[in-house]
N, C-alpha and C positions, 0 to 999 in steps of 0.2 A: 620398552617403547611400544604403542599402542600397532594395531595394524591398520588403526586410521590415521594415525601421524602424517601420513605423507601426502593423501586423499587430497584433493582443492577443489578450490569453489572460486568462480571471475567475481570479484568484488566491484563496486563502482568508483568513483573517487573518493567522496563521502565514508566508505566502509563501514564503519559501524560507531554508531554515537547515542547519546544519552539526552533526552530531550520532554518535551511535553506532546503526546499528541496534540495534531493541530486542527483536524479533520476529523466527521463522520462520528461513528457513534461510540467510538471509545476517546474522543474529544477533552482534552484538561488531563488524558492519565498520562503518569510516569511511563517511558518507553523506553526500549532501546533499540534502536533503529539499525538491523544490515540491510544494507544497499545493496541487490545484486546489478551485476554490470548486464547488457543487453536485451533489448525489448524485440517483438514481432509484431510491432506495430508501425508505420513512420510518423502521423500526426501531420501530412505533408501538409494541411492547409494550416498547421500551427507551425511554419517551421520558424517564424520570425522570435530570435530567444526576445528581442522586449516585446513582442507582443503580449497582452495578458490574457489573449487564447493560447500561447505555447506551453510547450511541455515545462513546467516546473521545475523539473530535474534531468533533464537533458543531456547538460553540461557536467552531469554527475556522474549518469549510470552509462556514461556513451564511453566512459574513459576504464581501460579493463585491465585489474589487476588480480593476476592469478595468483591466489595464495591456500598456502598448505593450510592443512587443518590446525597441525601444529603453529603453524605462523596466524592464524585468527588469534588460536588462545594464548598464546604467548603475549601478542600486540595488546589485547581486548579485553583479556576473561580472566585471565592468572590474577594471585592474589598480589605478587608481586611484579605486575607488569607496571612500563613505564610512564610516568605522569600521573600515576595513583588512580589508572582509569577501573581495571579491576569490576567491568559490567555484571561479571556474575552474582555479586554484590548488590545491585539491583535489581535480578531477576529474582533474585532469596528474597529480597524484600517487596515480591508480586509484581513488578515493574513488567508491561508486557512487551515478547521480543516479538517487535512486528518485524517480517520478512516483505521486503517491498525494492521498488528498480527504479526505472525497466520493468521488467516481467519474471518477479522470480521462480514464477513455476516452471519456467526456460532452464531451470537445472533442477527441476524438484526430486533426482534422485538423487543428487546429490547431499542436497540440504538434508532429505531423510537419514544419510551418512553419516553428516554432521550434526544431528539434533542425539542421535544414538552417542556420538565423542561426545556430545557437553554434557550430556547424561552420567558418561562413566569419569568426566573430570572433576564433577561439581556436587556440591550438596543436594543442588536445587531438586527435586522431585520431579514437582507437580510446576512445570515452565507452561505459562501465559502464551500459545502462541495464538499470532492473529497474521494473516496472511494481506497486504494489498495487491489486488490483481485485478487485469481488465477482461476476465473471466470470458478467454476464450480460450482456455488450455483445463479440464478438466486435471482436478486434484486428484492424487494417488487413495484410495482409500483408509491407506494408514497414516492419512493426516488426522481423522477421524476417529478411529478406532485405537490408532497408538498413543496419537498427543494430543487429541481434543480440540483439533486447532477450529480455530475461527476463521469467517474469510470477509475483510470489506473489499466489494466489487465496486468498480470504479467502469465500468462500458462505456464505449466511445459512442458517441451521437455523428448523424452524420456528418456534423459540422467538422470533424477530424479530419476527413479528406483520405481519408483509406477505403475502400471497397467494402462495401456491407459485407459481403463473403467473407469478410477478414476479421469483419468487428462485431456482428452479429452469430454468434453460436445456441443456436436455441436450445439444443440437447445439454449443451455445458451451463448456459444459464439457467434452465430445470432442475440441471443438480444444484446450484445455488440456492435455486428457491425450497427446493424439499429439503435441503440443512438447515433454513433459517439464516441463510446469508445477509447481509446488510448491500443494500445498492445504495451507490453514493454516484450524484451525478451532476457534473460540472454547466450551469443553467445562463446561458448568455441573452435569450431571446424567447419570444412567445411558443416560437416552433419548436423549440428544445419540448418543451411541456407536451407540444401535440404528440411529437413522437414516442417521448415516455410514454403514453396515455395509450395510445395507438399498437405499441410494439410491446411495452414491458408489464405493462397493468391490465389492459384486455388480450393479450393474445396468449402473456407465458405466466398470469392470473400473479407477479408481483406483488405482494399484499404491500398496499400501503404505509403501513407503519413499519417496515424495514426497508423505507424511502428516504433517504436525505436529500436535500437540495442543499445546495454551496454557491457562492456566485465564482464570475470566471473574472480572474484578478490576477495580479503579478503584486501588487503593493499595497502597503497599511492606505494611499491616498484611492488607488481602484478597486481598495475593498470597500473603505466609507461610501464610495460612489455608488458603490453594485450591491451591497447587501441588502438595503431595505427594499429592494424591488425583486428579489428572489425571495427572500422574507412574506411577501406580500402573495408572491406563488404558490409559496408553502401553505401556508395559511388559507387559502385558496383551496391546494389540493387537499388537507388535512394530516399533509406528510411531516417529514422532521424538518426543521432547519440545519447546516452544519457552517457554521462560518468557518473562516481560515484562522486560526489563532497564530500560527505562525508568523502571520503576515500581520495581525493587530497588535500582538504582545512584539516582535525583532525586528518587523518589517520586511521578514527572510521569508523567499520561499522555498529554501534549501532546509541545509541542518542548521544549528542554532547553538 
């Protein structure tokens, strides 16, 4: 028996599933999604769940279930695990494992625990990681230097309703920008734009083209609404677009 076997990690409801990215700049890839459970953030002016400024996943990562390492792989990764899920199967085959919540750098030494156990149970090598975070919790360095990981930033605007102190980290979004981090940012109104413009492109020098804009949507009907008019932003600013495919392809804005 390993001496991570017993190690855990707060999972969210969702845990870990197989799907399309739906967002941002790794958009249409093969995924496979863990969901960590707890955020340090509240969203308080999103608190309304059908609002389609709320948190998306809310009802997912809010719900906390602590499981062993051995109880991931078991559930998830074995070759013989139940219902033929067997993910590590798709990480062999480049599928990338985005770590995303909540906040999953709220356990990142954990995860680095855990990245070392899929290591010694699996073939896979060379694992795809991509991190989603709202990049106020500086990465460990050996997400860097041990796994290569990737990071899409996701930053709250003030429309959140959390305290700039809380959602602005200039030092932590510096280290974004000097890895080549991706910002991906949820665009409901004109101000949204001023602010990017304002805070993340002239003050902490944000290059452009690792800019997505997405519209703020909960449904395939509030994204037809809202896309061609953040579309027209983008275009505008010279940034990326990222639509929700989650939401065009299931109409989900969870797992799928």
């Amino acid at each position: 028996m390993s001496d991570l076997d017993n190690e855990t990690l707060i999972l969210s409801d969702d845990k870990v599933f197989y799907t399309i990215e739906g967002e941002g700049e790794f958009v249409g890839q093969p995924s496979v999604f863990m969901r960590l459970a707890m955020c340090n953030l509240t969203c308080s002016a999103w608190s309304s769940p059908d609002s389609p400024n709320g948190c998306d996943s809310f009802i997912s990562w809010s719900v906390k279930n602590k499981m062993t390492f051995k109880e991931i792989w078991d559930e998830f990764f074995a070759s013989a695990c139940m219902g033929g899920l067997n993910y590590a199967a798709h990480l062999q085959e480049r599928a990338i494992l985005k770590l995303t919540g909540g906040e999953p750098l709220l356990q990142q030494k954990q995860l680095l625990k855990f990245m070392q156990y899929l290591h010694e149970k699996t073939d896979v090598v060379d694992i795809k990681v991509d991190f989603e975070t709202n990049a106020t919790i500086e990465p460990h360095p050996d997400w860097v230097t041990e796994w290569g990981a990737t990071f899409t930033t996701s930053p709250k605007l003030s429309t959140n309703g959390d305290p700039v102190v809380k959602t602005y980290k200039p030092d932590v979004l510096r280290w974004h920008v000097e890895r080549g981090s991706s910002f991906k940012f949820v665009i409901t109104c004109s101000e949204d734009i001023d602010e990017i413009w304002s805070k993340y492109v002239r003050d902490l020098c944000v290059p452009v083209h690792r800019i997505w804009f997405m519209p703020c949507c909960g449904s395939r009907e509030e994204h037809t609404e809202n896309a061609a008019m953040v579309a027209e932003y983008a275009k505008a600013m010279h940034v990326n677009f990222s639509p929700r495919l989650q939401l065009v392809v299931w109409d989900k804005a969870l797992r799928v």
